[in-house]
C-alpha positions as CSV (number, residue, x, y, z in Angstrom):
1,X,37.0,-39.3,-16.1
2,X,34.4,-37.1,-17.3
3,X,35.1,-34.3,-19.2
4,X,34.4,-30.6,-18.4
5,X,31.0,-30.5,-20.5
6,X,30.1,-33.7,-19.2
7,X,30.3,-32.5,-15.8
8,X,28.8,-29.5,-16.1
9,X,25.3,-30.9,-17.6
10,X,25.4,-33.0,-15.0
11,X,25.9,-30.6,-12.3
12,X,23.0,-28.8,-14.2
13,X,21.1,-32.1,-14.1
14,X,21.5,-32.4,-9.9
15,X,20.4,-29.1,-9.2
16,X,17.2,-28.9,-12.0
17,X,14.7,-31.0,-9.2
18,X,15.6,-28.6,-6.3
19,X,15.0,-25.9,-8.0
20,X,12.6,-26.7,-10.2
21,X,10.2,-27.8,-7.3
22,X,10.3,-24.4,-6.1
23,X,8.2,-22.9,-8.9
24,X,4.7,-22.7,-9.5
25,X,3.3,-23.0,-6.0
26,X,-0.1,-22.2,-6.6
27,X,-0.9,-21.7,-3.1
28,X,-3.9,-18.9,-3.6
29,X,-5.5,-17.8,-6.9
30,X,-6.7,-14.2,-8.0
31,X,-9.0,-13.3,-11.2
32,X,-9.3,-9.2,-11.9
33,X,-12.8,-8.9,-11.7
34,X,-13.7,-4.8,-13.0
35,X,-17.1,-5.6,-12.9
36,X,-16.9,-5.3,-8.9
37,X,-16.5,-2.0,-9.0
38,X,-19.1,1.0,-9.9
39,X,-17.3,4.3,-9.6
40,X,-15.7,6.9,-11.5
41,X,-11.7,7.5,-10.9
42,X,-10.6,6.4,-7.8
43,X,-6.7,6.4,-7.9
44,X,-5.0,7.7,-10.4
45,X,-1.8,9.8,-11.2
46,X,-3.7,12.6,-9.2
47,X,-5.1,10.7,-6.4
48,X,-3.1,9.2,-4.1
49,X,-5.4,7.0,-1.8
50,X,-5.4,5.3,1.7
51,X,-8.5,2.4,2.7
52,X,-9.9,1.4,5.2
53,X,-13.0,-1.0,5.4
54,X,-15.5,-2.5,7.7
55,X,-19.7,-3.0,7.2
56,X,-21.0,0.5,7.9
57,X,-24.5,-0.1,7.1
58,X,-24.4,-4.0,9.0
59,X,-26.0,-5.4,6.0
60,X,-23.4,-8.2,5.8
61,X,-21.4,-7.1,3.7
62,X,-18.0,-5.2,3.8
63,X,-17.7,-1.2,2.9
64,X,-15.0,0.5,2.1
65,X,-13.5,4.1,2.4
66,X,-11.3,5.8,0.2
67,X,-9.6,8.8,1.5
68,X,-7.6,10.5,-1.0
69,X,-5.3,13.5,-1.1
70,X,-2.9,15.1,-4.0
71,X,0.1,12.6,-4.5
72,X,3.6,13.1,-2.4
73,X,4.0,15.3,0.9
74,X,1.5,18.6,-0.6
75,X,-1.0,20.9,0.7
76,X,-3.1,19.9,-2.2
77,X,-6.8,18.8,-1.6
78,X,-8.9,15.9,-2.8
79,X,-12.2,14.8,-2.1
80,X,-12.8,11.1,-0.6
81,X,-15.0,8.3,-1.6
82,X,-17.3,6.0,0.0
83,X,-17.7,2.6,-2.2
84,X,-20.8,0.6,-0.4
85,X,-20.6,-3.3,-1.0
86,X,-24.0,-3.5,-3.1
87,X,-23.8,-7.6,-3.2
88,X,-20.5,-8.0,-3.2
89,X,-20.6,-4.8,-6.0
90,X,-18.4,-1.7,-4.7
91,X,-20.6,0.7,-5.6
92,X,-20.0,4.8,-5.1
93,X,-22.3,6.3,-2.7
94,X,-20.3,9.2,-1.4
95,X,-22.8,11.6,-2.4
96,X,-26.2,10.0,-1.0
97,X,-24.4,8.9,2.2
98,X,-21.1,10.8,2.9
99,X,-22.0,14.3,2.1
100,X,-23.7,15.8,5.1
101,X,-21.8,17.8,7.8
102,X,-22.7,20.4,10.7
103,X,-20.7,22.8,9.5
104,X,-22.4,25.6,6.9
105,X,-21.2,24.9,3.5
106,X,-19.3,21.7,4.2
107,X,-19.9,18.7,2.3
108,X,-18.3,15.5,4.0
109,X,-16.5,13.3,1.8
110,X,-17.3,16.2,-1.6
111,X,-15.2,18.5,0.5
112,X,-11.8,18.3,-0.6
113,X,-9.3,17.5,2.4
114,X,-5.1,16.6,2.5
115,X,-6.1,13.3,4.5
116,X,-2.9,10.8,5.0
117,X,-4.7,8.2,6.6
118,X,-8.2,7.0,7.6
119,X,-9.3,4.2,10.6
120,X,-12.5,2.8,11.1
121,X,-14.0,2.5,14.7
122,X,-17.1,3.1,17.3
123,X,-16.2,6.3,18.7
124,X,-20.0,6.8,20.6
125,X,-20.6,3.3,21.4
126,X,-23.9,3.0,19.4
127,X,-22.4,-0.4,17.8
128,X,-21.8,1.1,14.9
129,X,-18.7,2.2,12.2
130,X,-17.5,5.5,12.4
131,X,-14.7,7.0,10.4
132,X,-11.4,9.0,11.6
133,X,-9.1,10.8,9.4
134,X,-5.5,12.0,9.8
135,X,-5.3,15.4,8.3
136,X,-2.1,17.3,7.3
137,X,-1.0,20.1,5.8
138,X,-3.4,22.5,6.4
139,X,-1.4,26.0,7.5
140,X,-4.2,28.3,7.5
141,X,-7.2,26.5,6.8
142,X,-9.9,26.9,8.9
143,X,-10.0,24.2,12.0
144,X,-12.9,21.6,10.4
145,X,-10.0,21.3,6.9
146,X,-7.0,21.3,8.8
147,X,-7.8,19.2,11.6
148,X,-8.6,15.3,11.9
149,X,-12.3,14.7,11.0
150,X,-14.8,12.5,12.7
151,X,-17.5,10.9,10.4
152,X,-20.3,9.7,13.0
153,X,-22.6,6.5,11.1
154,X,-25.7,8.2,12.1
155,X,-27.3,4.6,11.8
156,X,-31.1,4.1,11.1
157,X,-34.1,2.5,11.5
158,X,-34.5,0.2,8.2
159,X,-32.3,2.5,5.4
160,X,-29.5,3.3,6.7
161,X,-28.6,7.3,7.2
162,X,-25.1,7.7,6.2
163,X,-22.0,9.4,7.2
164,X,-21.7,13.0,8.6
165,X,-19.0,15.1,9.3
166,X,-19.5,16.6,13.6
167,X,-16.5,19.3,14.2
168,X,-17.1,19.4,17.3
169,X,-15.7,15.5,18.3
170,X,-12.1,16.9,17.4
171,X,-10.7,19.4,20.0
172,X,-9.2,22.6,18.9
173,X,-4.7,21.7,19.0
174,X,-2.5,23.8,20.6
175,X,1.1,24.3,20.5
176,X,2.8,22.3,23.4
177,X,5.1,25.5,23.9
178,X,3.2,28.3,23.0
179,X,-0.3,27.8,23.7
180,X,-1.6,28.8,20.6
181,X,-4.2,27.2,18.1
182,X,-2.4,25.1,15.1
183,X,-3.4,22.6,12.1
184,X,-1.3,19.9,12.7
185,X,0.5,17.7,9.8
186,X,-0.6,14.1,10.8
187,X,0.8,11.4,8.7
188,X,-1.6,8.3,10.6
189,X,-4.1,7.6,13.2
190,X,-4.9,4.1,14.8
191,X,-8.1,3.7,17.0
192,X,-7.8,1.1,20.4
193,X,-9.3,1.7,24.2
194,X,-6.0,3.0,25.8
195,X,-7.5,3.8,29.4
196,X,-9.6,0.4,29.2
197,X,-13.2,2.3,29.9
198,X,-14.6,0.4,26.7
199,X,-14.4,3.7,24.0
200,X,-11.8,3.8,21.6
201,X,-9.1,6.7,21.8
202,X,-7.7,8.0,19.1
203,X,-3.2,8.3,18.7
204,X,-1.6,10.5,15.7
205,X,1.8,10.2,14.2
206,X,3.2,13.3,13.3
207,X,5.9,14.7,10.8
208,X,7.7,17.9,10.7
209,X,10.5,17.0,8.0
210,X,9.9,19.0,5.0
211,X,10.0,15.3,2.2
212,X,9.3,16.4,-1.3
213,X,7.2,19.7,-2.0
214,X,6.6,20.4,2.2
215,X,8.8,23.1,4.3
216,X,10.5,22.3,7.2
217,X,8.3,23.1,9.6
218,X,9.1,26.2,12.3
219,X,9.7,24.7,15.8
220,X,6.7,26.7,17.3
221,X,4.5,25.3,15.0
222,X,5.5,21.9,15.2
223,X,2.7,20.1,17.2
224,X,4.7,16.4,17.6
225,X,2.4,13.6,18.0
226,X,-0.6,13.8,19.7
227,X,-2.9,11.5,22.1
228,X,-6.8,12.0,22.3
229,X,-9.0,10.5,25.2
230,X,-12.3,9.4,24.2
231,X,-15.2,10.7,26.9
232,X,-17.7,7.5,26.3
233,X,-19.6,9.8,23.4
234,X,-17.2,9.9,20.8
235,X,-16.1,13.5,22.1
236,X,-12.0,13.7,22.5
237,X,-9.7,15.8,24.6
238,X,-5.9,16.2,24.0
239,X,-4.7,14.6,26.9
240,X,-0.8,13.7,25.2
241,X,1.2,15.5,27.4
242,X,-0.8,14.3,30.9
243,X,-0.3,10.6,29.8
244,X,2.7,10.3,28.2
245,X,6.5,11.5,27.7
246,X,7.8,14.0,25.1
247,X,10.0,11.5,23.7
248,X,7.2,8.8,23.4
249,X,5.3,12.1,20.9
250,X,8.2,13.0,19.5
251,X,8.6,12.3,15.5
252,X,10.3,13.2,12.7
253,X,8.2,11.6,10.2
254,X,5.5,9.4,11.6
255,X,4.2,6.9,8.7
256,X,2.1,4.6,10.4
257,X,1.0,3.6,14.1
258,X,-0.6,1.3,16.0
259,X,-2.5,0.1,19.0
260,X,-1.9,-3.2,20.2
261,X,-1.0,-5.2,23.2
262,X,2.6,-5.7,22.6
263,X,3.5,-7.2,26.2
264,X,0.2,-9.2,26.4
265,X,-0.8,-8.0,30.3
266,X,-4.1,-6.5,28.8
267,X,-3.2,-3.5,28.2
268,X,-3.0,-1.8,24.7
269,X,0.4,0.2,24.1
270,X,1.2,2.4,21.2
271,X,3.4,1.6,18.3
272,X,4.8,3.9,15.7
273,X,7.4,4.3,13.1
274,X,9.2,7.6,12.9
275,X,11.2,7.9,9.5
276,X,13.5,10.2,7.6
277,X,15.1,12.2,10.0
278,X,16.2,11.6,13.5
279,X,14.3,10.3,15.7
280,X,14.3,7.2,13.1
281,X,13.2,4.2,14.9
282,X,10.2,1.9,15.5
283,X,9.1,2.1,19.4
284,X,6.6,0.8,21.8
285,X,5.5,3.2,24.7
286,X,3.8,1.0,27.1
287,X,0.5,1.6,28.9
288,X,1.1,1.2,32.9
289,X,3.7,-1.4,32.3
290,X,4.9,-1.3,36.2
291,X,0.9,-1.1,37.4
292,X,1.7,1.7,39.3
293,X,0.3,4.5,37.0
294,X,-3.2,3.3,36.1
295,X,-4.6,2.5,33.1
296,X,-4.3,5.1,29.8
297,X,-0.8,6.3,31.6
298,X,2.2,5.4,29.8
299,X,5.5,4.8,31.7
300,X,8.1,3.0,29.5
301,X,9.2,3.7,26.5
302,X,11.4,0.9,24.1
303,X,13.0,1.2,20.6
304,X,12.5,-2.1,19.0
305,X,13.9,-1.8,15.1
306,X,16.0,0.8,13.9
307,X,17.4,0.5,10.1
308,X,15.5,3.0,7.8
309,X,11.6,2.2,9.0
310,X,8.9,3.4,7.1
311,X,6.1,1.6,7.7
312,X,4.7,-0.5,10.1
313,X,2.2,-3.2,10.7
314,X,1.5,-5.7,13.5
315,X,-0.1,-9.3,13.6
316,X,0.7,-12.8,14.6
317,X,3.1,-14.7,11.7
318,X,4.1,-17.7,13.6
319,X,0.8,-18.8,15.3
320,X,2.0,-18.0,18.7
321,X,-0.4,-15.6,20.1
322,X,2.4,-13.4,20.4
323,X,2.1,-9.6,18.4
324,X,5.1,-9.9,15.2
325,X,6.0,-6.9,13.3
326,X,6.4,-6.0,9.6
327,X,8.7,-3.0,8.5
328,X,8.5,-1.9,5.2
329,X,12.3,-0.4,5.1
330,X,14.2,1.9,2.8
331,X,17.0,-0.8,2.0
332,X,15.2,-4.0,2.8
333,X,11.6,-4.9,4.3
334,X,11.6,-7.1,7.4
335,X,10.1,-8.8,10.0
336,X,10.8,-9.6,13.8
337,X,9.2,-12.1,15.9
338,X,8.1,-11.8,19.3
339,X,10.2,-13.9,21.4
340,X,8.6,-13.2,25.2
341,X,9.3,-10.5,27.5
342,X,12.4,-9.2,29.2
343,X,13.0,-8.6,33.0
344,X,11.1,-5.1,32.7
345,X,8.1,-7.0,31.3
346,X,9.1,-5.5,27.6
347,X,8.5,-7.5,24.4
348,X,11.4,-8.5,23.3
349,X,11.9,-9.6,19.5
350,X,14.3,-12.2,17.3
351,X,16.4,-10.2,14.7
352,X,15.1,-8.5,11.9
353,X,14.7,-11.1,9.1
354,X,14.3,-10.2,5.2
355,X,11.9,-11.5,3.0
356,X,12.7,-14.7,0.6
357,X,12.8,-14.6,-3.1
358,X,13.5,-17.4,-5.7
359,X,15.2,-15.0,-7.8
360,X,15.8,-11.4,-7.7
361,X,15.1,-9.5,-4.0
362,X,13.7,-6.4,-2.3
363,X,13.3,-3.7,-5.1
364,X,13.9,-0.5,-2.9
365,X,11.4,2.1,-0.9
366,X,8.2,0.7,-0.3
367,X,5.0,1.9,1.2
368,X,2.3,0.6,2.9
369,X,2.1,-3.1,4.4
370,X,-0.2,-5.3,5.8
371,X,-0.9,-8.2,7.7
372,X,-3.3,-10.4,6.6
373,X,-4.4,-14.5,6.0
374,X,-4.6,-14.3,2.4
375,X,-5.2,-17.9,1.5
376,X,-7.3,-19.3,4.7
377,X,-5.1,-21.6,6.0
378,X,-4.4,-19.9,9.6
379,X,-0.8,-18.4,8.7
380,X,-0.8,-15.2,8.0
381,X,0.9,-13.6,4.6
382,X,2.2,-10.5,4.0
383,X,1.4,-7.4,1.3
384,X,4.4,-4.8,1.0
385,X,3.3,-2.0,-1.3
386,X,5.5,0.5,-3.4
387,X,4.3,3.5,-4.0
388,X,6.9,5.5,-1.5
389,X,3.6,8.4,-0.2
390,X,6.2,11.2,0.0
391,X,8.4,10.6,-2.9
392,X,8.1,8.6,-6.6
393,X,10.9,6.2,-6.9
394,X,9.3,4.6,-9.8
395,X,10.9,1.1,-10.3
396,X,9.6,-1.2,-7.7
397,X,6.3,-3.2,-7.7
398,X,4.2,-4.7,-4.7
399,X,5.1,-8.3,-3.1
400,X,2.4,-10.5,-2.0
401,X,4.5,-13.0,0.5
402,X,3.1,-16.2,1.4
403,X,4.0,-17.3,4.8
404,X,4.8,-20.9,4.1
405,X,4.1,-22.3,8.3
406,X,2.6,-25.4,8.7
407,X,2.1,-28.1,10.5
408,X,4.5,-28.3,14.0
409,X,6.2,-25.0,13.3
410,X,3.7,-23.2,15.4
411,X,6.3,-20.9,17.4
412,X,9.1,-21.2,15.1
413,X,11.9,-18.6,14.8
414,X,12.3,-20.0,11.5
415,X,8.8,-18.7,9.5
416,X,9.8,-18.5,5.4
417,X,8.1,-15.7,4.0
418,X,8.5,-15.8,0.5
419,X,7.4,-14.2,-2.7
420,X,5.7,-17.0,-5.2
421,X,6.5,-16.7,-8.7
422,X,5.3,-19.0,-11.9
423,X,9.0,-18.7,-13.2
424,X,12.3,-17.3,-13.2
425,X,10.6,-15.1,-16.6
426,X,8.7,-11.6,-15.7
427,X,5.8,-13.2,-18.0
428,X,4.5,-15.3,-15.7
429,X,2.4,-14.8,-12.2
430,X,4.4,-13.3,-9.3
431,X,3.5,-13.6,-6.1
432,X,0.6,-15.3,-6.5
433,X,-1.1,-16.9,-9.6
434,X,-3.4,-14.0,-11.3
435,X,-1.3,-11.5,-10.5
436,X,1.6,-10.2,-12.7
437,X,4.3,-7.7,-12.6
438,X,2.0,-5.1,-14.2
439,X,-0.7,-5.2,-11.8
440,X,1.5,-4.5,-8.9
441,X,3.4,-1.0,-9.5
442,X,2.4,1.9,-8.4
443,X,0.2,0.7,-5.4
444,X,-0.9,3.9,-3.0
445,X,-2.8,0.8,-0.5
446,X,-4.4,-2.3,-0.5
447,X,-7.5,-3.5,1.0
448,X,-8.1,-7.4,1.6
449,X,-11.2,-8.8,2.7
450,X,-14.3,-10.8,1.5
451,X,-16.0,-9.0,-1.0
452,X,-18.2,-11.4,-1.9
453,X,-19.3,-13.2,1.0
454,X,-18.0,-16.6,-0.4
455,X,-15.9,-17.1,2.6
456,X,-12.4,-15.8,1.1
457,X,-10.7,-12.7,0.9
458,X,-10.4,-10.7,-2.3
459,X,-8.1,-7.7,-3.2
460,X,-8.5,-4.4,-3.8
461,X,-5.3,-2.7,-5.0
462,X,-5.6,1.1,-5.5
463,X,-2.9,2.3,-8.0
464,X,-1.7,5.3,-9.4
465,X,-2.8,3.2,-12.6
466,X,-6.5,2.7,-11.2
467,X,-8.2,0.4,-8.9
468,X,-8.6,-3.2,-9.2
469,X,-10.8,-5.8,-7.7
470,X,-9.0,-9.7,-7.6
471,X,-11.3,-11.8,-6.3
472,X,-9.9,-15.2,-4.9
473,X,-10.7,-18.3,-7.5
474,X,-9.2,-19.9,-10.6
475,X,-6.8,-17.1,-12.1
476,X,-7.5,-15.4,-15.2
477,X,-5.0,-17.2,-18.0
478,X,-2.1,-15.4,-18.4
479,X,-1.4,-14.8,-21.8
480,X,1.6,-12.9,-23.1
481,X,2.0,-11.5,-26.6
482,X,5.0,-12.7,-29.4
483,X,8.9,-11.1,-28.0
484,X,10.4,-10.2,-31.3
485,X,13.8,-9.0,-29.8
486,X,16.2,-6.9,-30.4
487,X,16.7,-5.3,-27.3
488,X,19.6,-2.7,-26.6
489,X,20.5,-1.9,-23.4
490,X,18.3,-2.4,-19.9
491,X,14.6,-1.0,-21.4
492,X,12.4,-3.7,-21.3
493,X,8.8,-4.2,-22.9
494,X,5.7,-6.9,-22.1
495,X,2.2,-7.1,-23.3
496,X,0.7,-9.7,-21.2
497,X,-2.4,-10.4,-19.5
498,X,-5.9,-11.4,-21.3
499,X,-6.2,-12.8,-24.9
500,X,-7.0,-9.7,-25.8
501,X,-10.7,-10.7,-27.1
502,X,-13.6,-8.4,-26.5
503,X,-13.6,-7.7,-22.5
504,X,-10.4,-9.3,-22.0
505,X,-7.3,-7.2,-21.9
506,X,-3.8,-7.2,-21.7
507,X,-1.6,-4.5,-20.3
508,X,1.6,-2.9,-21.7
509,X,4.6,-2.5,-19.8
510,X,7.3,-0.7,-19.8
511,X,10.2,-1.4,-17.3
512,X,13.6,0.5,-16.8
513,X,12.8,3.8,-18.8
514,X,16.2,6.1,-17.7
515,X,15.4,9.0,-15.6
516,X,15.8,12.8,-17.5
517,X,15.3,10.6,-21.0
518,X,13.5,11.4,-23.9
519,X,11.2,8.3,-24.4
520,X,9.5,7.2,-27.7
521,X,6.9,4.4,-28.3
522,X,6.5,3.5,-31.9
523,X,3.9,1.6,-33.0
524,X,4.2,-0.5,-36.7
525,X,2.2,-2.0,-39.0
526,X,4.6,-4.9,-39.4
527,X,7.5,-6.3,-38.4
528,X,10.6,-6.0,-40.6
529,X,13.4,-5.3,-39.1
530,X,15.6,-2.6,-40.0
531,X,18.8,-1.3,-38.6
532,X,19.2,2.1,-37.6
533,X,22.7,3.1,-37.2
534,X,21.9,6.4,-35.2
535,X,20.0,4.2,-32.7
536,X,22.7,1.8,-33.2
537,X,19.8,-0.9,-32.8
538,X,17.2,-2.4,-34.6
539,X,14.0,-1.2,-34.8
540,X,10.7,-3.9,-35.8
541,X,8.1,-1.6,-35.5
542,X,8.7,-0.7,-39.6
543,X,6.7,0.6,-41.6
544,X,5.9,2.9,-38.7
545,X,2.5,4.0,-38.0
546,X,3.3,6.4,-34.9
547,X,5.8,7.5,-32.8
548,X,4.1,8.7,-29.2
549,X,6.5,10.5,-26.8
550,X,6.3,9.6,-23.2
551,X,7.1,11.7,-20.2
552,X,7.7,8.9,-17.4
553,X,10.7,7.1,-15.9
554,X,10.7,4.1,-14.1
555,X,7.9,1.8,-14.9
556,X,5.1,3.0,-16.8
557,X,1.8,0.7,-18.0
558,X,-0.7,1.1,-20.5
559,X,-4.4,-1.3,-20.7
560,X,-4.7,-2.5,-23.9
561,X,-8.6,-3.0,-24.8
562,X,-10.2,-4.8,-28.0
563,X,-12.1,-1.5,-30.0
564,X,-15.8,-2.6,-31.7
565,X,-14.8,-4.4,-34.8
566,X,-11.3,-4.6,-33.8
567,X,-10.2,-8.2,-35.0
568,X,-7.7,-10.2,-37.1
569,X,-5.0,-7.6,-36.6
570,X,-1.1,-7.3,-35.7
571,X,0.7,-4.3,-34.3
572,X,4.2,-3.6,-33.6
573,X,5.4,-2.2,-30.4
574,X,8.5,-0.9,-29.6
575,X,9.9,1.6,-27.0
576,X,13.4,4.0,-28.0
577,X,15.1,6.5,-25.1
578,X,17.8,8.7,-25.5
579,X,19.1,10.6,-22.5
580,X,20.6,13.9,-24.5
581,X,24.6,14.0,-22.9
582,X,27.6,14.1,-25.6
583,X,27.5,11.8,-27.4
584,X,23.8,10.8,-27.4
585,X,23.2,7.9,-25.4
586,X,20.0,5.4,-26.8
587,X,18.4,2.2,-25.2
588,X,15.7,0.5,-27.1
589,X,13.5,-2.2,-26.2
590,X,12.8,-5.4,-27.3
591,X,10.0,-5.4,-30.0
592,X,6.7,-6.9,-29.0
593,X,3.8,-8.6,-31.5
594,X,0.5,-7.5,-30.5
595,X,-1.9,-9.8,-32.1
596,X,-5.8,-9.2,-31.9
597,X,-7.9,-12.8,-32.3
């Protein structure tokens, strides 16, 4: 009989190949690559960004736009960015080719704008790129600031001409009830040929809750979502109200939309996610479902997830030709499955299936998400950002999920998406190899296409942190610096990343600073640890050489770059919080060897 130790190391020994054989699955490879980048500030702290990207000059080569706006539901202003693809080099060319504009004393992109979202699409049928925006928050700005903004690619014989900024393409919004001229407080725009002449038509999601910093807005100023027919030119009329129902326009907090053809008779429908407040739902309103209203009229309306929605996106997972959606959700993010169409001719969908993770799970409110094949095989992944766009939550991180279909399970209700990891540590990669934990919080949006025009998709991740290029290849080494211990409580410190030679860094982070905390980093010139019984921990950051406060909660990281003649050295890192109730609660983190080659 074996005994009770005996039997557990063996139980241990049964499960190790199972579980060990789910590790490590280096299914697609990233390297950070800043070189791809030539710009100034992107994304920061002060920035919060949205992309979108397509080749606006048709030189081969993928563009992208960055419209920005102050971070969280605000009135506040930024100015956006167009990044050219110079050779597969994002290069900033907002001012030679975004600037110009038909209105006296606007600048394009240099003047500032509250933008919540951008599209790309031929609006005048010229075959080329123009550029959308979804403005908001713009009580009392003139109509060209606090309306959505066309940028017509004005093309070119040889150099191309740039962007400019035409008012006129945007009608003047009215109030459904009273009649009179308001901004209205779009959250997104999508761009898809709704009344099947060939032009694309243009469909904003609204909000009206007041989410952090905004007031409720008054019910006669409230413009609800809005529907604009395209004329053939690129010139659009409000037409919401003739074509479709006020429930179909109706949201609370519209996040994200889209225009797709969710019943596959060849017609495109609308999709949107309203969030917050009631009406909280994603919903299809289909285009002439019964083909008794024509074209462009919408005549059914269907709620197809519920929960707590917040964003949306929509693509085939299961290689079915069938439209799936992603919701990026308040508790947990999902996904449904198309499963055919009802008696009505409706899409009907499997049940809303969360995300798979080999340890841990869904890490709270999330933002943006996409839909996209990340490492070529025909199966498309998934890309859940964190950054909440109305509120910072602070803890969470992006998940890159690999959809793991293959062979034979074309159609499957079963499709794994799951989140890749190098190990059960937070050291190693996570979600897939060359990126880590610290390279994924705080993400506003993410871009994913081929940068390069090597035939694979790279990633652009705009963070409150900065942006970052990851070009697909062999990952960058991770490498993570010496854990000296001593931790006290859940505050948790990493240096990992480069080797920390010249060109080659690392990146600091911290992870479960309290909220309303006083927060310390202390840097040492050694290592020797000394109890400190009003800490009731032990510090190894002594002798100290500084003691930096920080004003953060959450997660919070810091790049960590070799200085000229910076060599042969050892610091000390260490972080210390104390949340000031009686008595004085303290955490302090585990102590972290940084050691320069």
């Amino acid at each position: 009989m074996l005994s009770p130790r005996a039997a557990s190391l063996l139980a241990l020994g049964l499960l190790a190949p199972s579980a060990r054989s789910q590790w490590n699955d280096a299914w697609v490879g990233f390297a950070r690559d800043p070189s791809r980048i030539q710009a100034g500030v992107i994304s920061d702290g002060d920035h919060e960004t949205d992309l979108a990207w397509g080749d606006l000059d048709q030189d081969g080569f993928v563009d992208l736009v960055v419209v920005r706006k102050q971070p969280f539901t605000s009135p506040g202003k930024r100015t956006n960015v167009l990044l050219m693809n110079v050779g597969g080099v994002l290069t900033d060319s907002t001012a030679a080719y975004a600037s110009a504009s038909d209105v006296p004393g606007d600048q394009g992109f240099l003047t500032p704008t509250n933008d919540r979202d951008v599209v790309l699409a031929d609006v005048d049928g010229d075959g080329r790129l123009d550029v959308v925006t979804a403005t908001t928050l713009g009580d009392g700005d003139p109509k060209h600031l606090g309306h959505p903004r066309v940028y017509r690619n004005l093309g070119g014989a040889g150099a191309w001409s740039g962007l400019r900024h035409e008012d006129a393409r945007i009608p003047q919004l009215l109030h459904f009830g009273t009649g009179l001229p308001s901004n209205p407080r779009f959250c997104s725009v999508s761009a898809g040929d709704l009344t099947g002449d060939g032009a694309p038509d243009l469909y904003f999601g609204d909000y009206d809750s007041s989410g952090a910093g905004g007031a409720q807005q008054p019910a006669n100023e409230d413009l609800n979502d809005r529907l604009l027919i395209n004329d053939g030119n690129g010139f659009f009329s409000d037409q919401s109200q003739a074509r479709m129902t006020p429930e179909m326009l109706l949201s609370a907090f519209s996040m994200s939309t889209a225009i797709a053809d969710m019943n596959l008779d060849g017609r495109l429908d609308v999709v949107k996610d309203t969030a917050l407040n009631p009406p909280q739902y994603v919903a299809i309103s289909y285009n002439d479902l019964f083909g008794a209203a024509g074209t462009g009229q919408f005549d059914a309306f269907q709620v197809v997830h519920q929960n707590q929605p917040y964003h949306l996106a929509v693509g085939d997972l299961n290689q079915d030709g069938r439209p799936d959606l992603v919701v990026t959700d308040d508790i947990d993010d999902r996904y449904r499955l198309h499963t055919g169409l009802d008696p009505l001719g409706r899409a009907t969908f499997g049940p809303a299936r969360t995300f798979d993770f080999l340890i841990g799970g869904d890490d709270g409110f999330g933002g943006n998400n996409l839909i996209a094949d990340l490492d070529g095989d025909g199966w498309n992944d998934v890309i859940v950002t964190d950054q909440d766009v109305d509120i910072f939550f602070g803890d969470g991180r992006t998940h890159v999920y690999h959809n793991r279909g293959g062979p034979g399970q074309q159609g499957s209700l079963d499709l794994v998406l799951r989140e890749e990891r190098q190990d059960p540590s937070s050291f190693g990669w996570i979600g897939a190899p060359g990126l880590t934990t610290s390279d994924l919080v705080g993400t506003h949006d993410v871009a994913v296409f081929d940068l390069e025009n090597d035939g694979d998709v790279d990633l652009i991740l705009s963070r409150a942190a900065g942006t970052d290029v990851f070009v697909q290849g062999p990952p960058t080494p991770i490498v993570c610096q010496t854990n000296l211990g001593h931790q006290k409580g859940a505050l948790y410190l990493s240096v990992c990343g480069g080797d920390l030679t010249a060109g080659n860094p690392a990146t600091l982070e911290v992870q479960h600073l309290p909220f309303l905390a006083q927060s310390f980093l202390f840097v040492g010139t050694g290592s020797t640890p000394t109890f400190v019984p009003e800490l009731g921990a032990t510090l190894a950051t002594f002798p100290l050489a500084a003691a930096i406060p920080l004003t953060t909660f959450g997660s919070t990281t810091f790049e960590l770059e070799v200085p000229g003649g910076f060599s042969g050295v050892s610091l000390t890192v260490q972080m210390a919080t104390v949340i000031s109730t009686f008595p004085k609660v303290y955490d302090v983190s585990n102590a972290v060897r940084i050691d320069w080659p």
